[in-house]
C-alpha distance (Angstrom), angle and dihedral (degrees) to the residues before:
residue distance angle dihedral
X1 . . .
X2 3.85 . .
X3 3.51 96.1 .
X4 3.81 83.0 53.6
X5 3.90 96.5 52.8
X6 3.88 85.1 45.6
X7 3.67 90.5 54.4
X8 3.37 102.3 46.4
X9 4.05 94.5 41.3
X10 4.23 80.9 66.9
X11 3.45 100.1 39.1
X12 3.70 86.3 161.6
X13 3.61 95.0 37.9
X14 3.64 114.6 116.9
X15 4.03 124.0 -131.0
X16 3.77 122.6 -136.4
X17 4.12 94.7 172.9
X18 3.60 79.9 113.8
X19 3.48 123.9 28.0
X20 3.96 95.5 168.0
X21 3.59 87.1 72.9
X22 4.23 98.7 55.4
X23 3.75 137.6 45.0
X24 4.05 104.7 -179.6
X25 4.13 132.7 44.0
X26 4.51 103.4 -108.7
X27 3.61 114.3 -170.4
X28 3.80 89.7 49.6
X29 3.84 105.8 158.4
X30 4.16 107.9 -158.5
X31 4.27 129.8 171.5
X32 3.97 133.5 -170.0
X33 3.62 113.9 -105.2
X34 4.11 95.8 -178.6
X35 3.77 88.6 153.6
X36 3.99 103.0 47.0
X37 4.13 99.3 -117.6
X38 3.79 110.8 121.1
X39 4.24 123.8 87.2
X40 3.21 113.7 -170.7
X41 3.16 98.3 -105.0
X42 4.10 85.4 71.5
X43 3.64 90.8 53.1
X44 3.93 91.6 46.0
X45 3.94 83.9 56.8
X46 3.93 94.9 41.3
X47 3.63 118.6 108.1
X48 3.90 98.0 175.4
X49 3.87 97.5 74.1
X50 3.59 123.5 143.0
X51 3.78 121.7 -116.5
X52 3.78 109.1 -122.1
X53 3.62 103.9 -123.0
X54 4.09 93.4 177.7
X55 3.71 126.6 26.7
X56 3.50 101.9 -152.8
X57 4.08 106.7 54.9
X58 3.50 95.0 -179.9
X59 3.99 118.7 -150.1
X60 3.97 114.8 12.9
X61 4.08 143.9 128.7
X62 3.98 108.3 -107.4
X63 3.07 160.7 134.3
X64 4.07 99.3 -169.8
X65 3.31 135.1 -154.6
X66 4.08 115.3 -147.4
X67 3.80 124.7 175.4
X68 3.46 127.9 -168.5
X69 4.15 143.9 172.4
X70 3.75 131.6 -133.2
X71 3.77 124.0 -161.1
X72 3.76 127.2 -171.0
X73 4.09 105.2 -159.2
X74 3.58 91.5 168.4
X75 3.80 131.7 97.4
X76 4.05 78.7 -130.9
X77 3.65 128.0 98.9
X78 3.69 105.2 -132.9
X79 3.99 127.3 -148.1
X80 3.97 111.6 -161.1
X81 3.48 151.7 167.3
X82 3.82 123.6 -123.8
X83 4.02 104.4 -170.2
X84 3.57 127.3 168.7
X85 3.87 104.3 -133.3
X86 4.14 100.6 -144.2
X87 4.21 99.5 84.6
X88 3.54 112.0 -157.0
X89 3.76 90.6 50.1
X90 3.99 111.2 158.4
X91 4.21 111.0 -141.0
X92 3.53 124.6 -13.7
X93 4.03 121.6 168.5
X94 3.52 115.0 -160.3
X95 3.56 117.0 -156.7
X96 4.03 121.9 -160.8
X97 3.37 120.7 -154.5
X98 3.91 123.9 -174.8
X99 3.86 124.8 -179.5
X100 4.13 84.1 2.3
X101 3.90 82.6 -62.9
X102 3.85 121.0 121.8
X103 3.36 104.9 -116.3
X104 4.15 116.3 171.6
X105 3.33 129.8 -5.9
X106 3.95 127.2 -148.5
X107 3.58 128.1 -160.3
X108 3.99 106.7 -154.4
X109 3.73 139.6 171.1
X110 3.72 142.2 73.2
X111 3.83 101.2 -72.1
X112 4.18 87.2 54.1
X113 4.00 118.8 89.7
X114 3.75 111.6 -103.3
X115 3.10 95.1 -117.6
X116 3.44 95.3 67.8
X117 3.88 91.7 75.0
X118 3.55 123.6 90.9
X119 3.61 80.6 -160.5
X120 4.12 119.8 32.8
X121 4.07 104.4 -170.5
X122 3.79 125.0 141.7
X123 4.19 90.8 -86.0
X124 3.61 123.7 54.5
X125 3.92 99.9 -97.6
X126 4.12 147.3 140.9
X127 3.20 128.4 -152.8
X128 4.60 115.0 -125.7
X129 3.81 131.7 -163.6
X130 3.73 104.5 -149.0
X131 4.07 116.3 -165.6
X132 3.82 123.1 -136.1
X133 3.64 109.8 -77.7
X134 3.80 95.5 5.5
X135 3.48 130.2 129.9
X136 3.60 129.9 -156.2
X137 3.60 133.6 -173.2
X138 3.49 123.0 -117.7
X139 4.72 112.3 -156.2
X140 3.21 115.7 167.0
X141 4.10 130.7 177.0
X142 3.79 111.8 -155.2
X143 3.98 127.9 -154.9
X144 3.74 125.4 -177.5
X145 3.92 139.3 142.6
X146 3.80 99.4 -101.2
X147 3.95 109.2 -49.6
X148 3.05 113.0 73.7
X149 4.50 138.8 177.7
X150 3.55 116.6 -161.5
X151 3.57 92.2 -178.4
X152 3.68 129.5 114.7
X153 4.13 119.8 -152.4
X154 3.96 109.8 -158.2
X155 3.95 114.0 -156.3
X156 4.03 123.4 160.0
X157 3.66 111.0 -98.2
X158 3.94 95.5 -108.9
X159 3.75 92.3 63.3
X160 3.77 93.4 31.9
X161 3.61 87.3 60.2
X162 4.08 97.4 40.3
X163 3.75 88.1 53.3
X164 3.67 95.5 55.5
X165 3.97 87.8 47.7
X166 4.06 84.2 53.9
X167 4.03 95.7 50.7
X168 4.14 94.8 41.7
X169 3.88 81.3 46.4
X170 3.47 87.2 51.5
X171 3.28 100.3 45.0
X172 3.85 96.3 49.0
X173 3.24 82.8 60.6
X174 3.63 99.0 52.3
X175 3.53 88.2 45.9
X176 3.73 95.4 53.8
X177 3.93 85.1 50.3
X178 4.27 92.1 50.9
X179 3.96 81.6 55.2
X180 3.76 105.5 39.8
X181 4.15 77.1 51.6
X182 4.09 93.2 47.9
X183 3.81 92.8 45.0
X184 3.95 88.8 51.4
X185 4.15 90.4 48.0
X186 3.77 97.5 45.7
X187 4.24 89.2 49.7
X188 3.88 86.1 43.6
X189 3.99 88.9 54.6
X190 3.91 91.0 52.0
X191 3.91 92.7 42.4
X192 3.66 107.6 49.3
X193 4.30 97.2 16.1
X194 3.85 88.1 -130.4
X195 4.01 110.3 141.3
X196 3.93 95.3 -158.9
X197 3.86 81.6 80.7
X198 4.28 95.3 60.3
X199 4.10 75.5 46.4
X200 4.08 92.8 54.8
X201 3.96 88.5 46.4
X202 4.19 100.8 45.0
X203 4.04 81.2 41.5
X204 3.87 84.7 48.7
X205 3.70 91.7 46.4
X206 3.94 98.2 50.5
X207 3.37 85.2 54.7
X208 3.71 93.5 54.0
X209 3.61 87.1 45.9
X210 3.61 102.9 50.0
X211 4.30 95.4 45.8
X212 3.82 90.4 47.3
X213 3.76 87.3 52.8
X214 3.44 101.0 35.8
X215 3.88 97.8 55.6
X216 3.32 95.7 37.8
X217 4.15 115.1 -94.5
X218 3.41 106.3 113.0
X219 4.21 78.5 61.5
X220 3.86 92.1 45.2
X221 3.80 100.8 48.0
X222 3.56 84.8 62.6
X223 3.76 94.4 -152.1
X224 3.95 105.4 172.2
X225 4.39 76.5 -101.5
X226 4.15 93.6 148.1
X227 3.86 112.6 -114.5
X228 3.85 100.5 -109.5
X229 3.50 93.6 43.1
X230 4.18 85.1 58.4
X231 3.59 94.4 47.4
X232 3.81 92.2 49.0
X233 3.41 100.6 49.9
X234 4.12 82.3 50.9
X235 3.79 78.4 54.9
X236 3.83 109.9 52.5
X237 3.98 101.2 14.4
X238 3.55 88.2 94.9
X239 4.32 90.0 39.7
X240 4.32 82.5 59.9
X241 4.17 94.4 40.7
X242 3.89 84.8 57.8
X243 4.23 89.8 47.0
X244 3.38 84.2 54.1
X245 3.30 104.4 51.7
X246 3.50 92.4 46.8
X247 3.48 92.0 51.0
X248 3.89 92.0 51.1
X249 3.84 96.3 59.9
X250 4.04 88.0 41.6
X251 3.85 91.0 59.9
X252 4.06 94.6 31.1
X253 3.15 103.4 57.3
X254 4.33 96.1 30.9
X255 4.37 90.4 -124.8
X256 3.25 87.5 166.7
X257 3.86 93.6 62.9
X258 3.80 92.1 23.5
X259 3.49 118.3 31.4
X260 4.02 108.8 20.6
X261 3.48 97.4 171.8
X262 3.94 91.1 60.6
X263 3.84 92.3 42.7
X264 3.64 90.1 61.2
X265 4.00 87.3 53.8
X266 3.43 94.5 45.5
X267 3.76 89.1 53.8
X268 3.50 102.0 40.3
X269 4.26 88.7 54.4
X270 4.22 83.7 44.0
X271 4.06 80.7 56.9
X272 3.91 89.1 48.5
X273 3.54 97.3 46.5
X274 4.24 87.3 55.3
X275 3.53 88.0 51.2
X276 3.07 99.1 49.5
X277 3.95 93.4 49.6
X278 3.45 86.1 55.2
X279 3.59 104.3 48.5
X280 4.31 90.9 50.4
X281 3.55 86.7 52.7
X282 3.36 102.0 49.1
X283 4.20 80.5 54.1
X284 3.35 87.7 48.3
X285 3.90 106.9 62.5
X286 3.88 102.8 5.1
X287 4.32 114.7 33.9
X288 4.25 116.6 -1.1
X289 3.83 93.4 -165.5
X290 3.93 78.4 78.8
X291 3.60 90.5 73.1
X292 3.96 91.8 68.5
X293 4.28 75.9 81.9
X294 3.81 90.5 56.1
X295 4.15 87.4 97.1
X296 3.96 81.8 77.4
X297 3.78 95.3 61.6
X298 4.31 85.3 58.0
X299 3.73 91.6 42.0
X300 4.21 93.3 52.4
X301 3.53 92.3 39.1
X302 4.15 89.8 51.2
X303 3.68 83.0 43.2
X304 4.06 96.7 53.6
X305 3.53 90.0 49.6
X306 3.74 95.3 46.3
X307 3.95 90.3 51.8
X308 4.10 92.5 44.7
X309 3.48 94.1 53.9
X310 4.20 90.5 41.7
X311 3.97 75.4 52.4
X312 3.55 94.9 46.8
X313 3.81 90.7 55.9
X314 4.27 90.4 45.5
X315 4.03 81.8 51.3
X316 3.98 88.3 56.3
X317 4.16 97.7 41.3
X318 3.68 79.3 51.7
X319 3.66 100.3 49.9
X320 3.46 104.5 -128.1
X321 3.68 120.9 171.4
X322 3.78 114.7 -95.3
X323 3.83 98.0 7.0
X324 3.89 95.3 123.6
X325 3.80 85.6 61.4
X326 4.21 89.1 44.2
X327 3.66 92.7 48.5
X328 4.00 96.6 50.1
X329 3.92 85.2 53.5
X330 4.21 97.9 49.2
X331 3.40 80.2 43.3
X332 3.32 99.2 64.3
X333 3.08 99.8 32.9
X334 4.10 102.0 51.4
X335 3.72 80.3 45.1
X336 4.16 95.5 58.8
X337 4.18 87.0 34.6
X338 4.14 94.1 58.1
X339 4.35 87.7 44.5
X340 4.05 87.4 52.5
X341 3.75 93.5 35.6
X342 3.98 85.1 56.5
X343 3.88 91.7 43.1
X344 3.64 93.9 56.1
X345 3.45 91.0 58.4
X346 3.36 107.2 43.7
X347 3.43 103.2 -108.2
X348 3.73 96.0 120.4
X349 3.62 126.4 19.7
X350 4.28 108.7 -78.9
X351 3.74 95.0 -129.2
X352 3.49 109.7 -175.4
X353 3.80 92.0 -116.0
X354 3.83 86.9 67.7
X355 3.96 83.1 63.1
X356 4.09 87.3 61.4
X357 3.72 105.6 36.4
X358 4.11 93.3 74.3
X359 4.13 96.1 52.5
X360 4.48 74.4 41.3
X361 3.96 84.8 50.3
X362 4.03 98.1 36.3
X363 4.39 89.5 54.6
X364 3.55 89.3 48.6
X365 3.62 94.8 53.3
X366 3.67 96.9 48.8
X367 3.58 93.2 43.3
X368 3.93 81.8 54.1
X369 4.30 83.4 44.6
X370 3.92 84.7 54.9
X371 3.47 97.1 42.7
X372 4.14 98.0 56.1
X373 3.45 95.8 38.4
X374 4.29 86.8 49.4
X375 4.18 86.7 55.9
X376 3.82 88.3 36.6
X377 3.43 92.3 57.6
X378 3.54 94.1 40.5
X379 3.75 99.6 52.6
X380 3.95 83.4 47.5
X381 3.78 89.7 54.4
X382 3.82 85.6 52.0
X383 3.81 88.6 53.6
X384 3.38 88.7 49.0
X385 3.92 95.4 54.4
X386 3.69 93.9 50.7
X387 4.19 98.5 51.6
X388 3.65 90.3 43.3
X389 3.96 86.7 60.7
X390 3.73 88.3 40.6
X391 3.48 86.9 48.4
X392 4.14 95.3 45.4
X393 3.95 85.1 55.7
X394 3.57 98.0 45.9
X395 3.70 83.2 46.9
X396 3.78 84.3 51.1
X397 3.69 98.0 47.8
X398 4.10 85.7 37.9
X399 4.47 89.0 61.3
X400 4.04 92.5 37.0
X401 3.67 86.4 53.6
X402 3.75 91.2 52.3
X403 3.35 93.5 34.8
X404 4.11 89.1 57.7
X405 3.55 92.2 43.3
X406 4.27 83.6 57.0
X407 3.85 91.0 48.6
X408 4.02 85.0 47.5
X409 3.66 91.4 55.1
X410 3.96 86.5 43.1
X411 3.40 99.9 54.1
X412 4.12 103.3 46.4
X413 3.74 93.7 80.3
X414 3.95 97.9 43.8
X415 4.18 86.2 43.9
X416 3.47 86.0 51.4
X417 3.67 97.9 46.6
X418 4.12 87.9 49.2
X419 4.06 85.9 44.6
X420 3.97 87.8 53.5
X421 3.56 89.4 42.8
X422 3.84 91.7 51.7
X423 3.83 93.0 42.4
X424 3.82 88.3 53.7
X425 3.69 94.7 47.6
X426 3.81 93.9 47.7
X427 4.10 93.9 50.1
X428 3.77 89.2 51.8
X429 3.79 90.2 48.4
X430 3.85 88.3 54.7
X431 3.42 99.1 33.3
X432 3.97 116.1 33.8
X433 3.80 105.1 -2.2
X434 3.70 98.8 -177.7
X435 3.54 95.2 66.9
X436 3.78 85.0 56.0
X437 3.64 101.8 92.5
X438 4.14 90.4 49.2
X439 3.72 83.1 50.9
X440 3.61 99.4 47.8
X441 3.67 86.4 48.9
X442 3.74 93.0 59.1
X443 3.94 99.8 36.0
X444 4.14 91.8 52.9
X445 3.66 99.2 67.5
X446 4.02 93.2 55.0
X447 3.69 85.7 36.0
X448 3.63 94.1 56.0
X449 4.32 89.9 39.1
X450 3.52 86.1 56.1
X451 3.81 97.3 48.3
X452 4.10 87.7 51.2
X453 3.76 85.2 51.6
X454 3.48 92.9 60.6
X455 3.73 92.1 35.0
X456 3.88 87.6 57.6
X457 3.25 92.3 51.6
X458 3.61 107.3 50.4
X459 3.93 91.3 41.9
X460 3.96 85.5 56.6
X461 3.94 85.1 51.9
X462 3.72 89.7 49.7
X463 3.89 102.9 48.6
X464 3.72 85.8 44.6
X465 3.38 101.7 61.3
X466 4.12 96.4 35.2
X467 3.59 96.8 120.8
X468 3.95 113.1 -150.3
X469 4.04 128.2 -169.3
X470 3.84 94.7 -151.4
X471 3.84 127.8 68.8
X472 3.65 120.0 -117.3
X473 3.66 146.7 171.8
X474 3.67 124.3 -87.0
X475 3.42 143.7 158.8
X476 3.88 113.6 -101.8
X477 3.54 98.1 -151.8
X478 3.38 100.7 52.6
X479 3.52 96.0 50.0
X480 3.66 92.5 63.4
X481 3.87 99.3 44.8
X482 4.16 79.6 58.3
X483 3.68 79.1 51.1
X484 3.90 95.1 49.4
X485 3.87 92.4 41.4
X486 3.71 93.2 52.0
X487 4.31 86.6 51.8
X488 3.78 92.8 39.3
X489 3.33 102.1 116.3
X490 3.55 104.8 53.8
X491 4.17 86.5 35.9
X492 4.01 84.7 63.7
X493 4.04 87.3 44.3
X494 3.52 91.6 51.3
X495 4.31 93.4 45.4
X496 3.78 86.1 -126.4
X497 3.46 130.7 165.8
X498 3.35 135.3 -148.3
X499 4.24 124.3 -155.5
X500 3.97 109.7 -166.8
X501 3.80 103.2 -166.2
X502 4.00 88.7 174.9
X503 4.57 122.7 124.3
X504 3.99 99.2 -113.6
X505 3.82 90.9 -123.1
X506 4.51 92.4 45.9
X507 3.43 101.4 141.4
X508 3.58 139.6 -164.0
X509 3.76 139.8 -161.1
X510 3.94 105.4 -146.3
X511 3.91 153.1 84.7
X512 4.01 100.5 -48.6
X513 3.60 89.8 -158.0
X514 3.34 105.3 46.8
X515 3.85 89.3 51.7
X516 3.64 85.8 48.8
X517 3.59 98.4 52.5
X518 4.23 85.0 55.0
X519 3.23 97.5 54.6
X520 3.59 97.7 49.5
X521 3.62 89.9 56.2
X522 3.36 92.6 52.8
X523 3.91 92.8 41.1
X524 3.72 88.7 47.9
X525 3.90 100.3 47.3
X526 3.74 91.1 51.0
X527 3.78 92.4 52.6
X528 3.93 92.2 53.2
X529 3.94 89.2 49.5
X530 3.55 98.0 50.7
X531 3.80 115.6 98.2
X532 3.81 129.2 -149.1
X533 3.64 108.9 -76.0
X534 3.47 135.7 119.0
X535 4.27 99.5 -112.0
X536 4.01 102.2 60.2
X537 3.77 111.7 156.6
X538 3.41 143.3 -170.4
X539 3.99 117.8 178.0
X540 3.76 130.3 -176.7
X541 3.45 140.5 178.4
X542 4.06 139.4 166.3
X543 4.14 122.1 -168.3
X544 4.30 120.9 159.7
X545 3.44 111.3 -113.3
X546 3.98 114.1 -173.7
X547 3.63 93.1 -15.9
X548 3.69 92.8 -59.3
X549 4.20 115.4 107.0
X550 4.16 113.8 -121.0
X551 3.51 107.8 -152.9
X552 3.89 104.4 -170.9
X553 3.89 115.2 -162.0
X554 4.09 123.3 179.7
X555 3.27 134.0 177.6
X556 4.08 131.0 -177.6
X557 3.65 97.0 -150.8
X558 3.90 95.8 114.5
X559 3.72 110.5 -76.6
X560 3.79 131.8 -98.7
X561 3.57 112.6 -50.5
X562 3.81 97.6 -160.5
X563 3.64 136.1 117.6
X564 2.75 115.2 -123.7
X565 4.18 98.8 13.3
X566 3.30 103.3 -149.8
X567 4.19 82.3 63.2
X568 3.65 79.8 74.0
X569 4.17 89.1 86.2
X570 3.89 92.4 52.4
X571 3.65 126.4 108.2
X572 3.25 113.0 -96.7
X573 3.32 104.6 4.4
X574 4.40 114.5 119.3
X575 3.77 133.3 160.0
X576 4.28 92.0 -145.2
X577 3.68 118.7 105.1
X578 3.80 145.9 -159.2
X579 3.80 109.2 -4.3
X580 3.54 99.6 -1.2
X581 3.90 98.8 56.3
X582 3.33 114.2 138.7
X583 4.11 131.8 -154.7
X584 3.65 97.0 -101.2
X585 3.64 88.5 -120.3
X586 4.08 106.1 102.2
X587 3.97 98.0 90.7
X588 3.97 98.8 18.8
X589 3.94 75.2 71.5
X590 3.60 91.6 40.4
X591 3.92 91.9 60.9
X592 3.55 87.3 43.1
X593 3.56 102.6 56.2
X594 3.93 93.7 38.8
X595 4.10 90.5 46.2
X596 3.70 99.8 40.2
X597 3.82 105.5 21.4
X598 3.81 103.7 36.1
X599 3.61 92.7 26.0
X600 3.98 93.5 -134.1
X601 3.81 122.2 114.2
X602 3.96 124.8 -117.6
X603 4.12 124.2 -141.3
X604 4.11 125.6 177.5
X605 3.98 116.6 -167.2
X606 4.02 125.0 171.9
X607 3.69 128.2 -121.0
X608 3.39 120.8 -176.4
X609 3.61 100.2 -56.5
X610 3.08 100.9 -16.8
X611 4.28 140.7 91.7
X612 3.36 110.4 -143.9
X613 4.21 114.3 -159.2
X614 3.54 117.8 -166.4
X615 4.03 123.5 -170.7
X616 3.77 116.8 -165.3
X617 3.64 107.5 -158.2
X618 4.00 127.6 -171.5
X619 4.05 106.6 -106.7
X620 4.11 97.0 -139.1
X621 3.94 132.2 32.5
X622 3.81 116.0 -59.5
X623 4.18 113.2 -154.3
């Protein structure tokens, strides 16, 4: 019958005797105080109070006022946790009162010092030892920019406590994740050269950012990171992860070259986004009325989703590659932002699962992010493969067609020595046939040296071009005096010469042809740089040096004239003019062959004068 007066004298009192039994504070009493003029000793004394139907109010202009009252019916003293269950909450001043007296007051939230706390968690909360059969009063005044929870969830301090342990572990965890996933990006960028992947990792980041704000870690970790900093990254995190996304599928899928239209909508919401990151920031350190606009930043960010997943769709009708995989992630993801979206503003109940479902949504999508641009790459690599074989043939066909037009030139003064010959032999015959044996005699021998000459030359054509699929051992030297012979003619037009500074018996263990094919780029772009004078030189020498081969090759034809050099190896890219331009494609092969064919590297540096080549080569047999 007691226990029944008691009860009924605080009907609004609220019972802890068993806390196994409850999770949030009812009978919580709460009041608008837009214009600053209540104490709490007014809202003590206030009977008019409205009864807080719904902790978490959503959007709104405070401060508020709540009051609430704690009874202890047991026989037990109880140790709890009062914790307000929005993190990232700006000032709230807890004031304890005991027998109607104040008794302690508490300054939490995210724009207080730590040290402040008697308790420092990821929510603003304090820990109270209630006596049996006391009660305490509970009035609290609660700032924030716009959302606000004027809630309090009660727990005992043992599972308080072991439920903090679980969400740092947690996010640790996810944290560890975030950076497994950045250091995978960033190598990606350097590997393939593809900026969507920097993209993937700032987008990754945000997102990083904006949970470990938003629930409250940046503000437990208690890193010396200053309080307004914290609260704006909480802010405009999110404002960036939507840049980036937007950014992502501008450079992904080329809109700008491909689909205008959507590149100017992805640029105009990129505008929004800065705008809007400007305008809550402004709110933020110089006028907080601004923050009334802050509905905008949830309405553009609903809005970029929308449109990337109406783009995701267009990216499917049109059959681009990977857009299954890109639609099943904006899927998702729109999906988890419109459930939030509707949280936050009260139009569904903001369970706290809603809270976790968009960092769920935001992994999935990169994942997905990861995933295309892993088979994009992948088919590009593939791409890749195939031209650089169509470009080895054409480079193939490009040297044999040289290489004929050399024999050509070769062969017109022994064919017209075996013409004159023939000529010679055939007016005799008509005209004084006995002095055709004597003749005959005579004529054969330059006949027949002319015939070798030819012979020569086409065998060195043949054994150059004889392509073989296993290494072997050659002699290096004598593979480019084939080389030399086979340019010859045009190497005595152009007064070149040619310095071997090579052992006779050098040898190497490689593809002959390959090698060969190298050097007579090499061979055959010097020749067309050299000018007319008298002092045209070509030098080349090869030593091993830490069982690697240096092949030296120097030419005094007037250096590279590139900017940067190393350009010089790119497709396309050649220093020859007017008639004699070439395709750019001579020592872009070059590097190719030697990097991916001989497995050596290739470098080119000016002196003076003079380009200087120089081939490193693996010593032994590489499989």
């Amino acid at each position: 019958m007691l226990f029944i007066l008691y009860s009924s004298l605080f009907s609004k009192a609220f019972d802890v005797s068993n806390l196994n039994e409850i999770e949030n504070l009812d009978n919580i009493e709460y009041i608008n105080d837009e214009n600053n003029q209540y104490t709490y000793e007014d809202i003590l004394n206030k009977d008019n109070l409205n009864l807080l139907k719904i902790m978490h109010i959503g959007p709104a202009i405070g401060p508020f006022w709540t009051k609430t009252t704690l009874i202890n019916s047991s026989n037990i003293t109880k140790e709890i946790t009062l914790y307000n269950p929005l993190a990232g909450m700006n000032k709230i001043d807890v004031y304890i009162l005991r027998n109607n007296k104040l008794s302690e007051i508490l300054y939490l939230g995210d724009l207080r010092p730590q040290e402040l706390r008697n308790n420092l968690s990821t929510y603003s909360s304090f820990n109270l030892t209630i006596n049996p059969s006391e009660s305490i009063i509970i009035i609290s005044k609660i700032e924030n920019f716009y959302i606000y929870n004027l809630g309090w969830r009660i727990s005992n301090i043992y599972d308080f406590s072991s439920n903090e342990i679980k969400k740092i572990y947690f996010a640790g965890l996810f944290g560890s994740l975030i950076l497994i996933f950045s250091f995978y990006n960033i190598l990606s960028f350097f590997l393939y050269k593809n900026k969507s992947y920097l993209i993937v990792f700032a987008t990754g980041f945000s997102l990083f950012l904006y949970q470990y704000g938003f629930h409250g870690i940046l503000y437990f970790l208690n890193i010396n990171l200053n309080l307004e900093l914290i609260t704006f990254i909480t802010w405009n995190s999110s404002s960036f992860g939507g840049i980036f996304l937007l950014l992502f599928t501008y450079t992904f899928f080329e809109q700008r070259k491909k689909y205008k239209k959507s590149s100017y909508i992805s640029i105009f919401l990129i505008l929004l986004y800065i705008i809007c990151i400007l305008l809550l920031t402004y709110a933020q350190f110089f006028n907080e009325k601004y923050f009334k606009y802050a509905w905008l930043l949830t309405v553009l960010f609903i809005s970029s989703t929308f449109y990337l997943f109406i783009f995701a769709i267009f990216t499917l009708i049109k059959k681009e590659s990977e857009a299954i995989y890109y639609i099943l992630g904006k899927s998702i993801f729109f999906l988890v932002v419109f459930i939030n979206t509707l949280g936050l503003f009260n139009l569904i109940l903001y369970e706290d699962i809603i809270k976790f479902l968009i960092p769920f949504a935001y992994i999935i999508d990169l994942l997905v992010l990861v995933v295309i641009l892993y088979l994009k790459n992948k088919h590009e690599q593939e791409e890749l493969i195939k031209a650089k074989m169509i470009l080895l043939e054409q480079s193939r066909f490009n040297s044999i067609g040289q290489a004929i037009g050399q024999i050509s030139h070769q062969w017109k003064s022994p064919l017209t020595s075996i013409g004159t010959s023939i000529t010679l032999l055939e007016t005799i015959y008509n005209h004084d046939s006995d002095r055709l044996i004597l003749t005959f005699e005579k004529q054969l021998p330059f006949m027949k040296k002319s015939i070798d000459l030819m012979k020569k030359s086409i065998d060195e054509f043949s054994n150059f071009y004889e392509t073989k699929n296993e290494k072997e051992d050659f002699i290096l030297k004598n593979l480019i005096l084939d080389i030399i012979n086979i340019l010859n003619s045009k190497i005595i037009l152009k007064k070149v010469k040619i310095i071997l500074d090579i052992e006779d018996n050098f040898k190497i263990n490689s593809f002959e042809h390959i090698l060969s094919n190298i050097f007579l780029i090499l061979i055959n772009n010097s020749l067309e740089e050299f000018s007319d004078r008298e002092e045209n030189r070509i030098e080349i020498d090869a030593k091993i040096i830490n069982t690697k081969i240096i092949i030296n090759y120097k030419d005094n034809a007037g250096g590279i004239k590139i900017n940067p050099i190393e350009s010089v190896f790119d497709y396309f890219t050649s220093s020859k003019k007017g008639k004699e331009k070439s395709s750019g494609f001579g020592l872009a092969i070059a590097k190719m062959l030697v990097n991916d064919k001989l497995y050596g590297t290739i470098e080119v540096k000016n002196i003076g004068d003079c380009a200087i080549f120089t081939i490193t080569l693996p010593l032994g047999t590489v499989n």
